[in-house]
VOGU-3710 file (C-alpha; in Angstrom, 3 decimals, decimal comma):
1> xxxxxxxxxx> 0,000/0,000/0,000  1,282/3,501/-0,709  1,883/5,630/2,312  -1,035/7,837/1,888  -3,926/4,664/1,267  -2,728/3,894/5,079  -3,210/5,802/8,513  -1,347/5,035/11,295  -2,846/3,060/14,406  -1,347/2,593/17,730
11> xxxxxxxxxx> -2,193/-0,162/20,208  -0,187/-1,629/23,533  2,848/-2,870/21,102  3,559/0,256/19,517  2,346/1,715/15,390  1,129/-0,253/12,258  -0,272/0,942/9,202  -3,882/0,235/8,619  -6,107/0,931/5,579  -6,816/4,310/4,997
21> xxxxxxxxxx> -10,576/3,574/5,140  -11,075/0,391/7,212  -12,938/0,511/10,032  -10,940/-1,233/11,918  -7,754/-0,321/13,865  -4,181/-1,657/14,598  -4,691/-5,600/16,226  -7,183/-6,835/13,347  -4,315/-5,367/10,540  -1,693/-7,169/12,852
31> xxxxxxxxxx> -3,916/-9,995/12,656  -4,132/-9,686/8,883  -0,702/-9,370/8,375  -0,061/-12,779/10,700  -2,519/-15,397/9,363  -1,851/-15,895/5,571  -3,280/-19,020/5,724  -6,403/-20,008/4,102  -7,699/-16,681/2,449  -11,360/-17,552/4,148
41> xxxxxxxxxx> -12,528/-15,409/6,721  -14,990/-16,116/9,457  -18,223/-17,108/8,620  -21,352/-14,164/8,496  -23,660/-16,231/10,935  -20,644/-15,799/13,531  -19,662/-12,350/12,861  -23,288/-11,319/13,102  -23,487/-13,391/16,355  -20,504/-11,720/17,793
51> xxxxxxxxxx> -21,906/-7,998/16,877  -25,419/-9,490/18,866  -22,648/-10,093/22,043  -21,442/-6,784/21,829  -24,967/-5,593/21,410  -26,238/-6,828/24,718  -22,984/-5,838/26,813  -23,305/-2,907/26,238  -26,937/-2,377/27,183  -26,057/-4,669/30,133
61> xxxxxxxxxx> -23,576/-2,257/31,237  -25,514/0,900/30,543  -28,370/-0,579/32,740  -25,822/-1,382/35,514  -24,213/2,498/35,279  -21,352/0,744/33,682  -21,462/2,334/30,604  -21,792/6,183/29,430  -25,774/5,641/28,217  -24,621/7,829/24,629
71> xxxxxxxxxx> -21,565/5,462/24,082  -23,768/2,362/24,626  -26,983/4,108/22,435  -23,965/4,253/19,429  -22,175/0,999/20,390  -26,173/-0,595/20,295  -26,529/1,167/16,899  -23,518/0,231/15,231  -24,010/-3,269/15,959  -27,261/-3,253/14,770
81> xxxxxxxxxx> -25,956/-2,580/11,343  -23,248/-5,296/11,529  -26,304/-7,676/12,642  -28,176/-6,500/9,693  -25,452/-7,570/7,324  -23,600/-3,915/6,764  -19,437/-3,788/6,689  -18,701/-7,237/6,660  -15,631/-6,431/4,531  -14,244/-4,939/7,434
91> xxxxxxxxxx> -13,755/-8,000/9,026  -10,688/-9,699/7,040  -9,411/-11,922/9,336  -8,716/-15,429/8,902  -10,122/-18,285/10,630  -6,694/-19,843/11,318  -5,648/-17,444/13,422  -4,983/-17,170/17,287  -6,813/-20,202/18,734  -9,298/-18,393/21,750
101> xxxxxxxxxx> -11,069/-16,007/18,132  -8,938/-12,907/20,271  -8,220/-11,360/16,679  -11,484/-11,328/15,846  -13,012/-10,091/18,874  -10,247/-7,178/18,376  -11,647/-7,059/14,808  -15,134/-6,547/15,935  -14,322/-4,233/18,860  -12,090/-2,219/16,452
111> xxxxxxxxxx> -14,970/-1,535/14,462  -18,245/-1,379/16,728  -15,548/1,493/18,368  -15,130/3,159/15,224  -19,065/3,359/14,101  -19,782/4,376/17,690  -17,298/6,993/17,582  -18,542/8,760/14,421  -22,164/8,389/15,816  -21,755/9,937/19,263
121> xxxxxxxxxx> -18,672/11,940/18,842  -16,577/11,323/21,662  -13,644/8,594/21,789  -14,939/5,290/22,059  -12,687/2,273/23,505  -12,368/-0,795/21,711  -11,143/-2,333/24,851  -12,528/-0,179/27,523  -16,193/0,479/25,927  -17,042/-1,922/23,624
131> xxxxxxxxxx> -15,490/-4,734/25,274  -16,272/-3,927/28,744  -17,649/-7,151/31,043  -16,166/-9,015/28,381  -12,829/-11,345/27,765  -12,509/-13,063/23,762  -12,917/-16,541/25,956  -16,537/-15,915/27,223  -17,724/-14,234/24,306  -16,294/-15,921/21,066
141> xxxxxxxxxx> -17,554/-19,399/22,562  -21,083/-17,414/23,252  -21,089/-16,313/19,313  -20,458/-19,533/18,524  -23,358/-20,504/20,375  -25,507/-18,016/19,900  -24,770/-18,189/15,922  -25,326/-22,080/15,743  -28,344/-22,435/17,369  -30,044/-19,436/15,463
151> xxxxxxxxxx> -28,939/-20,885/12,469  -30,170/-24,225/13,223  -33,543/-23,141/14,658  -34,385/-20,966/11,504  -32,447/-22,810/8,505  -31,633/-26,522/9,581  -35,014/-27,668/11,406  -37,202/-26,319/8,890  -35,435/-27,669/6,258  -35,792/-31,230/7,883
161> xxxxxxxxxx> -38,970/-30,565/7,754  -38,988/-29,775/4,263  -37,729/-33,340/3,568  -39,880/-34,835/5,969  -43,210/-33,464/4,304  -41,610/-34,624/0,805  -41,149/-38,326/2,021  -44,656/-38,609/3,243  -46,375/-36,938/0,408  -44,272/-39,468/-1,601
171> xxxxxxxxxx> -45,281/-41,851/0,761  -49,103/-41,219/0,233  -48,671/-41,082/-3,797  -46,607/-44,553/-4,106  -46,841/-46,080/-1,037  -49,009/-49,052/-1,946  -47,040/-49,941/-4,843  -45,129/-53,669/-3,783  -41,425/-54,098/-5,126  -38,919/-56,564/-4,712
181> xxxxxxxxxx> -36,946/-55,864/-1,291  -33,069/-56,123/-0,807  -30,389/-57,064/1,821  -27,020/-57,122/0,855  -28,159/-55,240/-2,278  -29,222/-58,812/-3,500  -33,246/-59,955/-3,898  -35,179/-60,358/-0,595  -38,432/-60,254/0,649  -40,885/-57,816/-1,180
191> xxxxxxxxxx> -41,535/-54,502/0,459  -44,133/-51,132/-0,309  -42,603/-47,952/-1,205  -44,832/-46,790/1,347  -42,273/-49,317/4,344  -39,101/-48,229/2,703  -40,145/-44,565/2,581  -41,219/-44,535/5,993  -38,128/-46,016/7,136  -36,475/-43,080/5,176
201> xxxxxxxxxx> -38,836/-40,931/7,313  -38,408/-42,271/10,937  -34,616/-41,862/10,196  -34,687/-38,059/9,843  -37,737/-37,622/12,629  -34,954/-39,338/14,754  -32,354/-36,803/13,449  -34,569/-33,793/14,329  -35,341/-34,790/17,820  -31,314/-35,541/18,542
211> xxxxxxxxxx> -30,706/-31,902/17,135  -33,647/-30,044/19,291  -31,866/-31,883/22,468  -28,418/-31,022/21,542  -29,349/-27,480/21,534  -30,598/-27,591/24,902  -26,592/-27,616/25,893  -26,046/-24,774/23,449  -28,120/-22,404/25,121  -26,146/-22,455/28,244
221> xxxxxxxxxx> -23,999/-19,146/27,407  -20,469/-18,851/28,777  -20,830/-15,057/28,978  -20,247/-13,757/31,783  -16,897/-15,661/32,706  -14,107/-13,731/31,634  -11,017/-14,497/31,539  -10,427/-17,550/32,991  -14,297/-18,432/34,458  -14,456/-16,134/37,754
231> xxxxxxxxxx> -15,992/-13,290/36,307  -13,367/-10,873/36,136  -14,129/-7,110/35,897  -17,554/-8,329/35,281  -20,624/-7,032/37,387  -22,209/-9,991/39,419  -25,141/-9,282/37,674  -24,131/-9,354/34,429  -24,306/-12,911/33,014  -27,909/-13,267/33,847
241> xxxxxxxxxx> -28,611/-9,878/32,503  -26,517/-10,600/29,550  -28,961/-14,140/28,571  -32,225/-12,282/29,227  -30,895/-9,569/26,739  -29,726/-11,952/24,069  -32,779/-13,631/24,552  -34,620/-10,985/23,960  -32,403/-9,834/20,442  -33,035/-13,198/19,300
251> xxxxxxxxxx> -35,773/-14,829/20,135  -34,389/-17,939/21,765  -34,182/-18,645/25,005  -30,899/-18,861/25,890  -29,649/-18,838/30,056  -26,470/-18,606/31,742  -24,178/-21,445/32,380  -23,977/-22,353/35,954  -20,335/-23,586/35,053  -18,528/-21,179/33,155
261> xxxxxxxxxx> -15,193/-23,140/33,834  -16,727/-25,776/31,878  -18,237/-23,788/29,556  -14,854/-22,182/28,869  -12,845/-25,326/29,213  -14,354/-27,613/27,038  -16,659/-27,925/24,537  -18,815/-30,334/25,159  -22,211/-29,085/23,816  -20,186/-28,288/20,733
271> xxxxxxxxxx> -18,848/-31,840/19,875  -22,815/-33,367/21,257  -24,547/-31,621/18,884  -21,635/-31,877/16,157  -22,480/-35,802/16,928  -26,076/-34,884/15,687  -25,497/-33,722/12,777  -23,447/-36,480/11,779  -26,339/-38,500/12,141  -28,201/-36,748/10,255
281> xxxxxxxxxx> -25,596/-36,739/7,748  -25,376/-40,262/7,838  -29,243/-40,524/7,161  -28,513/-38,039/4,349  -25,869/-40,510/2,628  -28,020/-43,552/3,190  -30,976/-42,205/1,474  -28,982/-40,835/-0,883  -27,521/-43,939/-1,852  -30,511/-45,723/-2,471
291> xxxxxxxxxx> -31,843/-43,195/-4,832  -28,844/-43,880/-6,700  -29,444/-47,587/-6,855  -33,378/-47,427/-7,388  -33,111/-44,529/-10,290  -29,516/-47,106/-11,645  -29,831/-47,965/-15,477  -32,526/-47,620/-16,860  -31,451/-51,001/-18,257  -28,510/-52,016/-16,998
301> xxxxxxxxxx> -29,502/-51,137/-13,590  -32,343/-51,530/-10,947  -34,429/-48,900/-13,046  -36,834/-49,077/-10,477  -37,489/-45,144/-10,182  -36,711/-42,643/-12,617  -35,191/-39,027/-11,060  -36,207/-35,698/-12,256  -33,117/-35,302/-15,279  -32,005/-31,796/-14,660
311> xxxxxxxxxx> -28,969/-31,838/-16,652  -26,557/-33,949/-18,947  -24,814/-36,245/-17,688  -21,895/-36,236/-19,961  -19,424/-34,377/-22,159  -18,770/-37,464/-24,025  -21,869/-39,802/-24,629  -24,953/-38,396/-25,338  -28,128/-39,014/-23,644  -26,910/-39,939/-20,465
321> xxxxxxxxxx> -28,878/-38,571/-17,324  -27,237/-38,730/-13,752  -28,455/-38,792/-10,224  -26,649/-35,462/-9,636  -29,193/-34,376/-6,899  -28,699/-37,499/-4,420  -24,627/-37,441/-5,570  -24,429/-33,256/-4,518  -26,143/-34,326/-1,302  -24,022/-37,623/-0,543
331> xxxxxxxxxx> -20,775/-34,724/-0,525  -22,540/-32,952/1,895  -23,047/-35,798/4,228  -19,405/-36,181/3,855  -18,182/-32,999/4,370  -20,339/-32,851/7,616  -18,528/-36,280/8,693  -15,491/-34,781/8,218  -16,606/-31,928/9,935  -17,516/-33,803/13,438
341> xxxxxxxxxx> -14,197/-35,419/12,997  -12,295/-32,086/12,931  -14,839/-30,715/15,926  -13,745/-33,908/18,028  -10,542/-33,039/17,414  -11,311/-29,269/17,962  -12,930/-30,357/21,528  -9,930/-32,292/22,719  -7,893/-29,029/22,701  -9,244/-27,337/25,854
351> xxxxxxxxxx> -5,952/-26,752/28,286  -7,219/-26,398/32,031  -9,069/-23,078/31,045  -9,774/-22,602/27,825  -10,177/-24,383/24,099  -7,848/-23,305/22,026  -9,319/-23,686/18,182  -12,168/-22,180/18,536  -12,282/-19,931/15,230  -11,700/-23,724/13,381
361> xxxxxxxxxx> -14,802/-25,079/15,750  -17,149/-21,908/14,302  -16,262/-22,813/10,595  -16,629/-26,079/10,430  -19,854/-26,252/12,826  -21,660/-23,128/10,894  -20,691/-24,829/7,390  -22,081/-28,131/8,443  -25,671/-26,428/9,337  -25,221/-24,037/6,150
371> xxxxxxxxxx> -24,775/-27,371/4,061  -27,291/-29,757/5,895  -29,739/-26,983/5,230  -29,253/-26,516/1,790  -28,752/-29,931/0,862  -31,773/-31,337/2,710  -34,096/-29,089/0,843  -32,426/-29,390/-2,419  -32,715/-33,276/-1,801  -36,831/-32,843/-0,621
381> xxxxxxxxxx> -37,477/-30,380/-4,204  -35,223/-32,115/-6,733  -35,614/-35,517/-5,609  -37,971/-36,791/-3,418  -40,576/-34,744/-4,708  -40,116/-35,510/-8,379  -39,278/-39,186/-8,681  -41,399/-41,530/-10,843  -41,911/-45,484/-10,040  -41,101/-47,565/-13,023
391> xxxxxxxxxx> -43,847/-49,951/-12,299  -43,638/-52,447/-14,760  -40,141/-52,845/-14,076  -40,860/-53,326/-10,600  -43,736/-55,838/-11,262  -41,551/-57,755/-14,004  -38,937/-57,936/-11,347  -41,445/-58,619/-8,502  -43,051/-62,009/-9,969  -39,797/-63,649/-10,857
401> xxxxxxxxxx> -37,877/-63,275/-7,558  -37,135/-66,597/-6,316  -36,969/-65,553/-2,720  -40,619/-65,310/-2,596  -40,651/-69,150/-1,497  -39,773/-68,207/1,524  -43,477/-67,838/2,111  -43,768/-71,828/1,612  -41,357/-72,512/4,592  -43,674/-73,145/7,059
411> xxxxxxxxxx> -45,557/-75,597/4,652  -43,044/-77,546/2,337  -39,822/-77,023/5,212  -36,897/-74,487/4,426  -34,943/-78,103/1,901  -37,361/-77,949/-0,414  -38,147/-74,133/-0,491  -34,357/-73,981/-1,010  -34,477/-76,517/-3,740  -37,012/-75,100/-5,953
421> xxxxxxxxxx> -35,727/-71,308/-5,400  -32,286/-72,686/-6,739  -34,215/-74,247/-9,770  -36,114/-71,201/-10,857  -33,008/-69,178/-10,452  -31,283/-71,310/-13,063  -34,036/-71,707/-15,185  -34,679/-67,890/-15,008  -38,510/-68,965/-14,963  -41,257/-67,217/-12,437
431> xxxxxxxxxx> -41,043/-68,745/-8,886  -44,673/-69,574/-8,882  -44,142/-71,548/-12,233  -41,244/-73,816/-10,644  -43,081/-74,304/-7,175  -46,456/-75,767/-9,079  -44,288/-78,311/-10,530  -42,093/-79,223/-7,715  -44,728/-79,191/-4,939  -48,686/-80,412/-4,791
441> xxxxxxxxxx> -50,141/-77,035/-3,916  -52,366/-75,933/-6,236  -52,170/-72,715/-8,111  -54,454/-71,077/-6,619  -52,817/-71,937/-3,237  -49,663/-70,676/-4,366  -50,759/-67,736/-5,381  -52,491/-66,861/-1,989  -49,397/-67,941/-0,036  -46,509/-66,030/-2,764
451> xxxxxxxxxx> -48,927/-62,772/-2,838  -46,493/-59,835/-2,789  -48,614/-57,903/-1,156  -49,402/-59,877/1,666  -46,280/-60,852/2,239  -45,242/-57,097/3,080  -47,596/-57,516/5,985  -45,733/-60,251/7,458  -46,941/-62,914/9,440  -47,057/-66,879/9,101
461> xxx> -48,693/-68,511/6,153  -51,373/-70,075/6,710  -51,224/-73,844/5,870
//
C-alpha cells in the first residue's frame, strides 16, 4: 500500500499501518498481516453473532451504570448494522488465526468502536467500551453458540422438515405400490414404497429430535466468565442480565451457564450436537444412496425409479442422465462427517481453562448447518418430490424373484423351499411356475401364499 492509502494506528505494542478507510484499527491489521493461511474469513452467521454479544454488553452495562448511556446508544446502533449484514468487509481476518477467536473479537471491537465513535462523537474504547464485562474466551464461545443455534432453529429444522413433508407426500402417492426388497443389495423379501419410505422418514424424525436436544446444551452461554471463568471485571449481575438480553435480540431462550469453567474449558455441547449432525448426515448418505441404486440404469440397472433429469450427464456420450441431486447431497453428508471429525478433534484441545481452536470449531460447525440446510431441501425439491416409479419394471422384477418361497417354509420345510428357489433361479422362470411343478399345492394356493402384497404384511402362512 502507498503511504497515503494507510493511517497510522497505535495499540499496547507500539504503530502499524492500517487501511486508509477500514474501520478497523491496529490488532485486526496485525492480525491480517499474521494469518496468511487459508484466504477464508470467518463465517457471516458468527460475525453477526458476535456484533449481537457486543450488542447486549453494552446495554447490560448501561443498565448497571457501567457504561456512558450515549456510548452504549452508538455501540447498540452500530451493531445493529453489523447484525443486519452492513461492513462485513471490514472483518478480514482469517479463521486460522490465534486459537481463543482474540483477533477477531479485536476485529469486531475495532470496528463497533469506530461506528460508535462517528455516531456519538466522543472517543470510544475498543477495549474499555465496547469490550467492557467481556474477555474473547466468554464471548467468542457465546457467538459460537448463539450463531449455531439461530442458524439451526431458523435454517436446519425447517429444512428437515422440508424433507420430511416430501417423504410422506411421496409416501401417500406410491406407497401401496409392492417391489422386490433387498439385503445385501441382492433380492429379498418384497416390500411397499410406502415401508421403505417410511423407514427413510423415521430416520430423519430421529435426526430432528437428537438436534432439538443437543441445543438444549447450546443455550447455556459462557458469557459472563471472563477471563479464565471467575468473572473478572464483570458485574455480578451481568451474566444473567446478559442471557435475558440476548434472549430478547433473538428470540431464543438462551440462560447462563452455571459452570462457566466448563463452559470455557471444554466444549462439550459443541462436539454433542456436532455428533447430531453427523447423524443426520449419515441418514442423508443412506438415502442418498438408495436413490442412486433405485433410479440405476434404466437397463442395466435396478431402473426401479426414474429421477427428475435436470442436466446432462456427460461431455462425451450423449443421452446420459445422472443422479446429480442425491450425488451433490451424498458430498454434503461427507463434508459434515469430516466436519464432526475435525470438531472432536477441535474439543480435545481445551488446556485447564480454555479451548484453544475455537475460530476452526465456528467454521466447520456453521458450514455443516449451512450445508445440511441446503442440501436437505435441495434433496426434498429435486428428488424426493419428483421421482417416478417404473412400475412395470418393478412388477416384471417382482413375480420372478425366487426368494418369494420363503413364504412356503412353514408348509413344504426351508430343503425344499431352497431346492425349488435354486431351480427357478437357473431356469430364469417365475417362482410360482417352478413351485407348481415341484410341490402339490395348487395354483391357486400358491398364489395366496406367494402374494407380494401380503407378504409385506408379514406374518405366518397359513397352511
Amino acid at each position: 500500500m502507498k503511504k497515503n492509502d494507510t493511517r497510522t494506528e497505535r495499540d499496547s505494542m507500539g504503530v502499524v499501518e492500517v487501511p486508509q478507510h477500514a474501520l478497523y484499527q491496529a490488532q485486526t491489521q496485525r492480525a491480517v498481516n499474521n494469518f496468511s493461511v487459508s484466504g477464508r474469513t470467518m463465517p457471516v452467521p458468527f460475525i453477526r453473532a458476535l456484533a449481537m454479544v457486543k450488542y447486549c454488553a453494552a446495554s447490560v452495562n448501561s443498565s448497571l451504570g457501567l457504561l456512558d448511556p450515549q456510548i452504549a446508544q452508538a455501540i447498540t446502533e452500530s451493531c445493529d448494522e453489523v447484525i443486519a449484514g452492513d461492513h462485513l468487509h471490514h472483518f478480514p481476518v482469517d479463521i486460522y488465526q490465534t486459537g481463543s477467536g482474540t483477533s477477531s473479537n479485536m476485529n469486531m471491537n475495532e470496528v463497533i468502536a469506530t461506528l460508535a465513535a462517528i455516531k456519538c462523537g466522543v472517543a470510544v474504547g475498543a477495549n474499555d467500551h465496547v469490550n467492557m464485562s467481556q474477555s474473547s474466551n466468554d464471548s467468542i464461545p457465546s457467538a459460537i453458540q448463539i450463531s449455531s443455534v439461530v442458524e439451526i432453529e431458523s435454517r436446519l429444522l425447517p429444512a428437515i422438515t422440508v424433507l420430511l413433508e416430501a417423504i410422506n407426500a411421496k409416501e401417500e402417492e406410491v406407497g401401496h405400490i409392492v417391489k422386490t426388497g433387498r439385503t445385501h443389495l441382492m433380492d429379498a423379501m418384497p416390500v411397499t414404497f410406502g415401508q421403505e419410505l417410511e423407514a427413510w422418514r423415521r430416520q430423519f424424525e430421529s435426526c430432528y429430535e437428537g438436534i432439538v436436544f443437543g441445543l438444549k446444551g447450546m443455550k447455556k452461554l459462557a458469557q459472563g466468565g471472563t477471563a479464565v471463568g471467575t468473572g473478572v471485571n464483570a458485574h455480578p449481575q451481568f451474566a444473567a442480565l446478559f442471557a435475558t438480553e440476548v434472549s430478547a435480540l433473538t428470540g431464543v431462550s438462551f440462560e447462563t451457564n452455571p459452570h462457566p469453567f466448563n463452559a470455557m474449558g471444554s466444549l462439550d455441547a459443541v462436539v454433542a450436537l456436532s455428533g447430531q449432525l453427523r447423524n443426520l448426515a449419515v441418514a442423508l448418505m443412506k438415502v442418498s444412496n438408495d436413490l442412486r441404486w433405485m433410479n440405476s440404469g434404466p437397463l442395466a440397472g435396478l431402473g426401479e425409479i426414474e429421477l427428475e433429469g435436470l442436466q446432462p450427464g456427460s461431455s462425451i456420450m450423449p443421452g446420459k442422465v445422472n443422479p446429480v441431486v442425491p450425488e451433490s447431497t451424498a458430498m454434503v453428508a461427507a463434508q459434515v462427517m469430516g466436519n464432526d471429525a475435525t470438531l472432536g478433534l477441535a474439543g480435545q484441545s481445551g488446556n485447564f481453562e480454555l479451548n484453544v481452536m475455537l475460530p476452526l470449531v465456528a467454521d466447520k460447525l456453521l458450514e455443516s448447518i449451512n450445508l445440511l440446510s441446503n442440501g436437505l431441501t435441495m434433496l426434498a425439491v429435486n428428488a424426493i418430490s419428483s421421482f417416478k416409479v417404473r412400475e412395470k419394471v418393478v412388477e416384471a422384477a417382482l413375480v420372478k424373484n425366487p426368494i418369494l418361497v420363503t413364504a412356503l417354509n412353514p408348509v413344504i420345510g426351508y430343503a425344499k423351499a431352497a431346492v425349488i428357489a435354486k431351480k427357478a433361479y437357473v431356469e430364469n422362470r417365475p417362482i410360482i411356475d417352478v413351485a407348481e411343478e415341484e410341490t402339490d399345492l395348487s395354483r391357486a394356493k400358491l398364489e395366496a401364499l406367494m402374494n407380494p402384497a401380503l407378504l409385506t404384511r408379514g406374518g405366518i402362512a397359513d397352511r
